[in-house]
GUDREN-826684 format. One record per residue: residue in one letter; x, y, z negated of N, C-alpha, C in turn. Coordinates in pm, whole numbers, plus 50000, padded with zeros to 5 digits. Each point is the difference from the previous one (the first is absolute). Last residue first. Example, Ala and Ser with C-alpha at 12.3 -4.5 7.8 and 13.67 -1.06 7.14 Angstrom:
<kolnus>
+-----+-------+-------+-------+-------+-------+-------+-------+-------+-------+
| res |  n.px |  n.py |  n.pz | ca.px | ca.py | ca.pz |  c.px |  c.py |  c.pz |
+-----+-------+-------+-------+-------+-------+-------+-------+-------+-------+
|   s | 51285 | 49775 | 49292 | 50082 | 50119 | 49994 | 49923 | 50109 | 49927 |
|   a | 50029 | 49428 | 50007 | 49911 | 50119 | 50000 | 50090 | 50120 | 50000 |
+-----+-------+-------+-------+-------+-------+-------+-------+-------+-------+
</kolnus>
This chain:
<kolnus>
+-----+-------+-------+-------+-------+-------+-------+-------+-------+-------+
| res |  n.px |  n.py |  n.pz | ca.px | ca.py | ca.pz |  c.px |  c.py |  c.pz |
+-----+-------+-------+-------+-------+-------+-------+-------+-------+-------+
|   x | 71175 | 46929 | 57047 | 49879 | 49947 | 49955 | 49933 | 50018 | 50176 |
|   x | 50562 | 50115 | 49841 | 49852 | 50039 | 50078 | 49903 | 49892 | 49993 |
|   x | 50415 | 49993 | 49671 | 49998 | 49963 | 50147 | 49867 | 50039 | 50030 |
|   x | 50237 | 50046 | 49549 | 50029 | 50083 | 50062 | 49932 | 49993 | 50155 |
|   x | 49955 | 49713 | 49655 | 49927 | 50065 | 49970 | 50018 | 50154 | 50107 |
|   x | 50218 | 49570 | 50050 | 49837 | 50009 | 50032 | 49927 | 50125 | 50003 |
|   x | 50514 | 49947 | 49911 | 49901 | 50019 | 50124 | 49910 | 49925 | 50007 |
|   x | 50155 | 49988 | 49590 | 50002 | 50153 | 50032 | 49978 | 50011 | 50185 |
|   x | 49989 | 49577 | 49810 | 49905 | 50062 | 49940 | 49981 | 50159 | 50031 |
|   x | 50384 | 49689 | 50129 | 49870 | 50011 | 50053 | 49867 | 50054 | 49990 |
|   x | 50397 | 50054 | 49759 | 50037 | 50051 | 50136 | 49867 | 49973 | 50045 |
|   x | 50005 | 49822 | 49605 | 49983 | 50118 | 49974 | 50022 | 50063 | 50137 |
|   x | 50092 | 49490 | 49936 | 49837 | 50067 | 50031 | 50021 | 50168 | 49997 |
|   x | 50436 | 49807 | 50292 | 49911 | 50007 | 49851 | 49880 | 50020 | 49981 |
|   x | 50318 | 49939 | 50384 | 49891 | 49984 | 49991 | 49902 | 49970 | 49836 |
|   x | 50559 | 50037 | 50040 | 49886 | 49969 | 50118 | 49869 | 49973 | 49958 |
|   x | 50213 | 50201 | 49595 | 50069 | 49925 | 50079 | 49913 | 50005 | 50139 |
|   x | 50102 | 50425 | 49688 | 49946 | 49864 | 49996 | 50070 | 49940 | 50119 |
|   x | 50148 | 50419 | 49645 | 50027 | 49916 | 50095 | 49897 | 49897 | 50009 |
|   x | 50005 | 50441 | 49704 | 49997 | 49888 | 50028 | 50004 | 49940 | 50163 |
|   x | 50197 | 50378 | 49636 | 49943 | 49993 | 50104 | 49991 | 49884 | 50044 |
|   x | 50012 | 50239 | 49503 | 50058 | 49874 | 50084 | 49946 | 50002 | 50136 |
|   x | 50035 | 50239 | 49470 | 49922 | 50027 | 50135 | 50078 | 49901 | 50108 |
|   x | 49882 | 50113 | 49412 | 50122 | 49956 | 50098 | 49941 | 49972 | 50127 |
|   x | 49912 | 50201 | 49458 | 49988 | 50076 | 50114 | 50065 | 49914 | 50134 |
|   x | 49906 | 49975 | 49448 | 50059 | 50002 | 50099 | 49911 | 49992 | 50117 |
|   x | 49930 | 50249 | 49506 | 49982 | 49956 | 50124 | 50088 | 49977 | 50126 |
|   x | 49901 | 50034 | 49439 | 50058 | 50012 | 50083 | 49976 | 49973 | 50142 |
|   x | 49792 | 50182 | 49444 | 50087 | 49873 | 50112 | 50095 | 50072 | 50092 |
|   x | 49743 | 50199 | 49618 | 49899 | 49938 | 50113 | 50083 | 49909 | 50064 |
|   x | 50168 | 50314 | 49736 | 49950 | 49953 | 49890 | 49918 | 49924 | 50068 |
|   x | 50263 | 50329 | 50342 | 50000 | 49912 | 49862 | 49929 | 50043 | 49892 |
|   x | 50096 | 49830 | 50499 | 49913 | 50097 | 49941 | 49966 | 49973 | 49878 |
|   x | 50321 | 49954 | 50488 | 49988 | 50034 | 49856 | 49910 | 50026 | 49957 |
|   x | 50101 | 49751 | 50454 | 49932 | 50121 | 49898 | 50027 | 50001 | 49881 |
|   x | 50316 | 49815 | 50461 | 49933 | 49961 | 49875 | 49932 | 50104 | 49933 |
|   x | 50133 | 49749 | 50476 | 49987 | 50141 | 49935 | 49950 | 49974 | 49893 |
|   x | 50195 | 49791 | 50498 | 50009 | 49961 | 49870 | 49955 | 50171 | 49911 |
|   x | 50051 | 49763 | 50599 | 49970 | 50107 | 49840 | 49959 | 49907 | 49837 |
|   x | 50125 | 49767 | 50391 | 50030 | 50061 | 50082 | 49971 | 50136 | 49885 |
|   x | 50173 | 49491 | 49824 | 49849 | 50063 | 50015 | 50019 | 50126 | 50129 |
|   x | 50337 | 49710 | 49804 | 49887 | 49921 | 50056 | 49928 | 50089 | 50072 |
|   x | 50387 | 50162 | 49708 | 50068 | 49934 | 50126 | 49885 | 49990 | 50080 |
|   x | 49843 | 50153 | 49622 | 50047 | 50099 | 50061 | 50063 | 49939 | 50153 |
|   x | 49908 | 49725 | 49607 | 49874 | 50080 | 50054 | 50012 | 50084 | 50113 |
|   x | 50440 | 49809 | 49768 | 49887 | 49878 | 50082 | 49859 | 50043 | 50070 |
|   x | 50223 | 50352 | 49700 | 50041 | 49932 | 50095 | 49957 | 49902 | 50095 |
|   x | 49804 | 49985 | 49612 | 49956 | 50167 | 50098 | 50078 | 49995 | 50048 |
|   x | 50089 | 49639 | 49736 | 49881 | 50002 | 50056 | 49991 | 50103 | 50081 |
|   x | 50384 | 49917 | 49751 | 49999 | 49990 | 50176 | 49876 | 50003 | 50019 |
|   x | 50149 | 50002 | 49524 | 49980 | 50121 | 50036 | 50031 | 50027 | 50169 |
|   x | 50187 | 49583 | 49605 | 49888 | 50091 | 50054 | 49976 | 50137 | 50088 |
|   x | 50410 | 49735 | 49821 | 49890 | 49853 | 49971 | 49851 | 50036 | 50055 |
|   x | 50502 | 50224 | 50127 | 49870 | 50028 | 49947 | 49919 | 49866 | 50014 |
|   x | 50453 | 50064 | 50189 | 50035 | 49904 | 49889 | 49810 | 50003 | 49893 |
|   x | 50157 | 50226 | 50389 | 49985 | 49871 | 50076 | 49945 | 49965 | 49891 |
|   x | 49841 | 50450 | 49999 | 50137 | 49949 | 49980 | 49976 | 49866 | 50021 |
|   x | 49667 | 50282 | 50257 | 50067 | 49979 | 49909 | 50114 | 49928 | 49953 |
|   x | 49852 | 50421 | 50361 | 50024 | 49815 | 49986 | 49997 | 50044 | 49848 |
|   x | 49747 | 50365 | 50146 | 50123 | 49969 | 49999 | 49990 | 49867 | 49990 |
|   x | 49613 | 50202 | 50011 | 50120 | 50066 | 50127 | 50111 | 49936 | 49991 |
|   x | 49580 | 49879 | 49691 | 50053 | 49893 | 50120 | 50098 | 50089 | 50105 |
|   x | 49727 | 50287 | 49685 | 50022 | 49883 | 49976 | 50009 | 49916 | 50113 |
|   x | 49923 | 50493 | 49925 | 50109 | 49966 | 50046 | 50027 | 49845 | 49954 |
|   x | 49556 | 50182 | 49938 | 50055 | 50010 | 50113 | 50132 | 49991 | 50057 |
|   x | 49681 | 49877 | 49631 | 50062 | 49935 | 50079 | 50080 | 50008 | 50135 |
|   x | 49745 | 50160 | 49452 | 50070 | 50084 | 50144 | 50062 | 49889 | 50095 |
|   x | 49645 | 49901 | 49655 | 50120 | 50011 | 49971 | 50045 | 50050 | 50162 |
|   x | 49581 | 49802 | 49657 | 50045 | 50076 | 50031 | 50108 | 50037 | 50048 |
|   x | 49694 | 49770 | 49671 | 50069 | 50112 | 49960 | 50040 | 50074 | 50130 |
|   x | 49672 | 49574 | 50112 | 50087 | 50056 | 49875 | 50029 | 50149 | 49971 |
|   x | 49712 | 49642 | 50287 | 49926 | 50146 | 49936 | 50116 | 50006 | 49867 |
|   x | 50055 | 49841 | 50567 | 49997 | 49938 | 49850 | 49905 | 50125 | 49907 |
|   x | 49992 | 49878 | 50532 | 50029 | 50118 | 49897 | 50000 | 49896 | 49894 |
|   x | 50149 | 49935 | 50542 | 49941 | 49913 | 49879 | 49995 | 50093 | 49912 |
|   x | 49932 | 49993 | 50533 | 50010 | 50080 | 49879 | 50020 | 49895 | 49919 |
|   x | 50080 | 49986 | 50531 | 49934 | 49926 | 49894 | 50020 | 50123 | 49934 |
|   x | 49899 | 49957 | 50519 | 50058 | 50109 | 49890 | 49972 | 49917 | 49897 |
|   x | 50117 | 49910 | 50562 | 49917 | 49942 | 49823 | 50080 | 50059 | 49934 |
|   x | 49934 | 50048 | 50537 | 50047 | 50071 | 49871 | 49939 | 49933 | 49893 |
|   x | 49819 | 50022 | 50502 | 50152 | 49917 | 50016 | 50062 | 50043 | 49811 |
|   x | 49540 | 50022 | 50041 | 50044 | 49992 | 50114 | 50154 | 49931 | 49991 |
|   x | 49798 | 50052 | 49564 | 49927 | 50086 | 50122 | 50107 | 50015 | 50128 |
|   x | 49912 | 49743 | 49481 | 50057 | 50048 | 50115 | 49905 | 50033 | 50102 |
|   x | 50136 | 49962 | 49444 | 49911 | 50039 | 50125 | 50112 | 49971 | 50057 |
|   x | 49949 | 49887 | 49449 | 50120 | 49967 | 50129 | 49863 | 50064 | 50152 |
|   x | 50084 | 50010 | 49370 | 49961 | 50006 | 50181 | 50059 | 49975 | 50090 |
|   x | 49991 | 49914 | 49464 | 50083 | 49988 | 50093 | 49921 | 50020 | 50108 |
|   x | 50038 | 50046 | 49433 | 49902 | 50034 | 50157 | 50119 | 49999 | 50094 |
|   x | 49964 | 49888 | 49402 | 50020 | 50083 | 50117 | 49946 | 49942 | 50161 |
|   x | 49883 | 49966 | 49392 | 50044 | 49956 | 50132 | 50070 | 50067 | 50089 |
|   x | 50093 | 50048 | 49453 | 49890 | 50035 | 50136 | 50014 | 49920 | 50118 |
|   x | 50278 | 50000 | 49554 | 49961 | 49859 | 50094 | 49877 | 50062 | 50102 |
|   x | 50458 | 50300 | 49824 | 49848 | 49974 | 49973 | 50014 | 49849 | 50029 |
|   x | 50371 | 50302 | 50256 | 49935 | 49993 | 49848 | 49873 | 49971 | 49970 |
|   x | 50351 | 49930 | 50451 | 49902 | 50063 | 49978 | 49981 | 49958 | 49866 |
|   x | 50336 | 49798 | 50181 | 50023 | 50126 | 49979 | 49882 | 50041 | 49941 |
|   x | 50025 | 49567 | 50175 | 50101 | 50028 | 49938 | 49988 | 50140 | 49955 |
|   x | 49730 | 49867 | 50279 | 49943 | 49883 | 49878 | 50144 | 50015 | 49873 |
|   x | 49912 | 50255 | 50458 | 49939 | 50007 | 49864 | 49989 | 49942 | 49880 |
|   x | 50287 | 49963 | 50379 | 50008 | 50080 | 49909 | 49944 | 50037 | 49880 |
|   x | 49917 | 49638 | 50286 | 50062 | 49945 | 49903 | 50083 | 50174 | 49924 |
|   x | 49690 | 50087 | 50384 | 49935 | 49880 | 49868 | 50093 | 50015 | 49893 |
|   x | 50217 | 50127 | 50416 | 49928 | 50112 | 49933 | 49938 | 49945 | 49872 |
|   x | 50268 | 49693 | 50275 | 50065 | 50085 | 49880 | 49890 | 50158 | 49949 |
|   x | 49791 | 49644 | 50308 | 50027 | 49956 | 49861 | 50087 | 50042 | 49889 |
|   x | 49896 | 50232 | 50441 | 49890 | 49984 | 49926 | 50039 | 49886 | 49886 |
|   x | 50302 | 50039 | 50335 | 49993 | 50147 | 49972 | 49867 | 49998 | 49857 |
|   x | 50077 | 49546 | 50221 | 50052 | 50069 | 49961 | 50008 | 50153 | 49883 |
|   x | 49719 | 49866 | 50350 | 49999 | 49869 | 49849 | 50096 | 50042 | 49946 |
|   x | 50043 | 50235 | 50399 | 49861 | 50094 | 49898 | 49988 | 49894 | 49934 |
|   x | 50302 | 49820 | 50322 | 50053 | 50129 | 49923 | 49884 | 50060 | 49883 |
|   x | 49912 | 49639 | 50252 | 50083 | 49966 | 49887 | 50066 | 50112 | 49961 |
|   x | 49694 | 50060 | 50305 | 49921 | 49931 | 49928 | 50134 | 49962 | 49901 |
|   x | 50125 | 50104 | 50391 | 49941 | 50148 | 49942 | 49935 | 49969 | 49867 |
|   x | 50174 | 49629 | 50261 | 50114 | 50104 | 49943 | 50013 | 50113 | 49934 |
|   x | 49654 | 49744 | 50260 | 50016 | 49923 | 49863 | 50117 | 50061 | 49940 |
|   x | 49623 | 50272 | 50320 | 50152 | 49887 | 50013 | 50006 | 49988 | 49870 |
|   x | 49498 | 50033 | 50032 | 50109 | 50075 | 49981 | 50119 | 49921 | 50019 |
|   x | 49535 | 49895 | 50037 | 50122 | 50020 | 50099 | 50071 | 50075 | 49989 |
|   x | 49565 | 49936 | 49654 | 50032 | 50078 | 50179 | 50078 | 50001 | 50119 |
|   x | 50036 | 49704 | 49620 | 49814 | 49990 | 50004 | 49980 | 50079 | 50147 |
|   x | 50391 | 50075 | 49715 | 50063 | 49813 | 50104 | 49890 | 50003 | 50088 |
|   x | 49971 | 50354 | 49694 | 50085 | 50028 | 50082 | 49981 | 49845 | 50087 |
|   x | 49817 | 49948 | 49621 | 49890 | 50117 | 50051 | 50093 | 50017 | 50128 |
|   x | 50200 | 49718 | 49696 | 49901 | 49897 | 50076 | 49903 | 50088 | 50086 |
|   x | 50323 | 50205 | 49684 | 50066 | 49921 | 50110 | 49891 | 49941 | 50122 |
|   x | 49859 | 50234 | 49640 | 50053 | 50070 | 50078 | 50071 | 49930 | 50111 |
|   x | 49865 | 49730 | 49596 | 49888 | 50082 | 50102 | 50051 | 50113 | 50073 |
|   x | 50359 | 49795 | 49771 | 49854 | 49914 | 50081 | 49937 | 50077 | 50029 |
|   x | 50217 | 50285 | 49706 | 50068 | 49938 | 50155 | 49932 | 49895 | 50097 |
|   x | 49839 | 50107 | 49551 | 49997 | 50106 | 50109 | 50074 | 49981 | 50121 |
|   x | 50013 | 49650 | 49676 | 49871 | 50057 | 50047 | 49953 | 50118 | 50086 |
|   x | 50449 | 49921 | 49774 | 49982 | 49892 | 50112 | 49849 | 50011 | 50059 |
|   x | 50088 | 50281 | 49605 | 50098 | 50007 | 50094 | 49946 | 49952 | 50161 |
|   x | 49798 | 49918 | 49566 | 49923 | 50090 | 50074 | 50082 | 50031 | 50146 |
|   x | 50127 | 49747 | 49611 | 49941 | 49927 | 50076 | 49965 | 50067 | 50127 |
|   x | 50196 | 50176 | 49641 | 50106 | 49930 | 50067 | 49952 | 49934 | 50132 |
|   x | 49684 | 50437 | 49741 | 50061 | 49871 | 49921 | 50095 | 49927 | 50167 |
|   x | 49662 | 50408 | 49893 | 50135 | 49999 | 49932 | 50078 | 49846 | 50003 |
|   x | 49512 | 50052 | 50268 | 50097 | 50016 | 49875 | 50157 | 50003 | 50012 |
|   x | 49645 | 50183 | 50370 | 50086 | 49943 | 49975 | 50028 | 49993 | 49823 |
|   x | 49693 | 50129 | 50463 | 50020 | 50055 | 49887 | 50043 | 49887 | 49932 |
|   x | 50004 | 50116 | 50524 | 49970 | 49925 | 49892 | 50034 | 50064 | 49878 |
|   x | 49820 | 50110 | 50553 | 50064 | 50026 | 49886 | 49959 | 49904 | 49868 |
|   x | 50012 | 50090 | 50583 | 50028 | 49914 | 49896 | 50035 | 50110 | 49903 |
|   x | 49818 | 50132 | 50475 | 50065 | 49996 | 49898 | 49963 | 49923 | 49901 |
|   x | 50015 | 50142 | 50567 | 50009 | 49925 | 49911 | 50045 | 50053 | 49915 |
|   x | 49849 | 50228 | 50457 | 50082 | 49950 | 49848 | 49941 | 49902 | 49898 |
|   x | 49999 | 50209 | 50591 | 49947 | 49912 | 49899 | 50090 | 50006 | 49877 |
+-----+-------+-------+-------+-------+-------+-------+-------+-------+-------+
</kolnus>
């Protein structure tokens, strides 16, 4: 079975917390452990608040989120300029940095992290999470219905 959520998003401060709610409340909805669920609120509000910081324009942007079985894949693309992310978050940052732990912080949470470049189009994050549920979740149950002899 998969599930997918997708929102299309303004540019704007508000949009942050909105995506997280509803993601939050989609995970809580299936039984997801609540530990797994605060890691991807997380991981997913420094992706956003990348955009809202970095990305150029006032275009909207897009946040997905699937899951399929035991794995939630989010995306968020912005439609900026663009930018190589792949050696972003290897290294600590300096204690004394006022910025620049989000992808870190992404990287600690998530089980993959990957960023697209595509420029004059944006960006695409990329972050993969193996989910944990709790006892007797609906989605466990659901997948043995669908799985159990008729």
């Amino acid at each position: 079975m998969e599930l997918k959520l997708t929102l299309a998003l303004p540019r704007d401060h508000m949009s942050v917390p909105l995506a997280r709610r509803i993601l939050k409340r989609s995970l809580d909805t299936l039984g997801v452990e609540p530990g797994t669920v605060s890691d991807i609120e997380l991981a997913l509000t420094e992706a956003c608040t990348n955009v809202l910081d970095h990305a150029q324009g006032n275009d909207d942007y897009e946040v997905s989120a699937g899951i399929n079985g035991h794995n939630c894949v989010l995306e968020v693309v912005d439609r900026g300029t663009g930018f190589d992310g792949s050696q972003h978050g290897l290294q600590d940052a300096s204690q004394a940095a006022e910025e620049g732990r989000g992808v870190q912080i992404m990287r600690a949470l998530m089980d993959r992290i990957e960023f697209q470049s595509r420029p004059t189009q944006g960006t695409v994050v990329h972050l993969e999470k193996r989910l944990e549920y709790v006892a007797d979740s609906p989605i466990a149950r659901l997948e043995k219905e669908t799985v159990a002899p008729r």
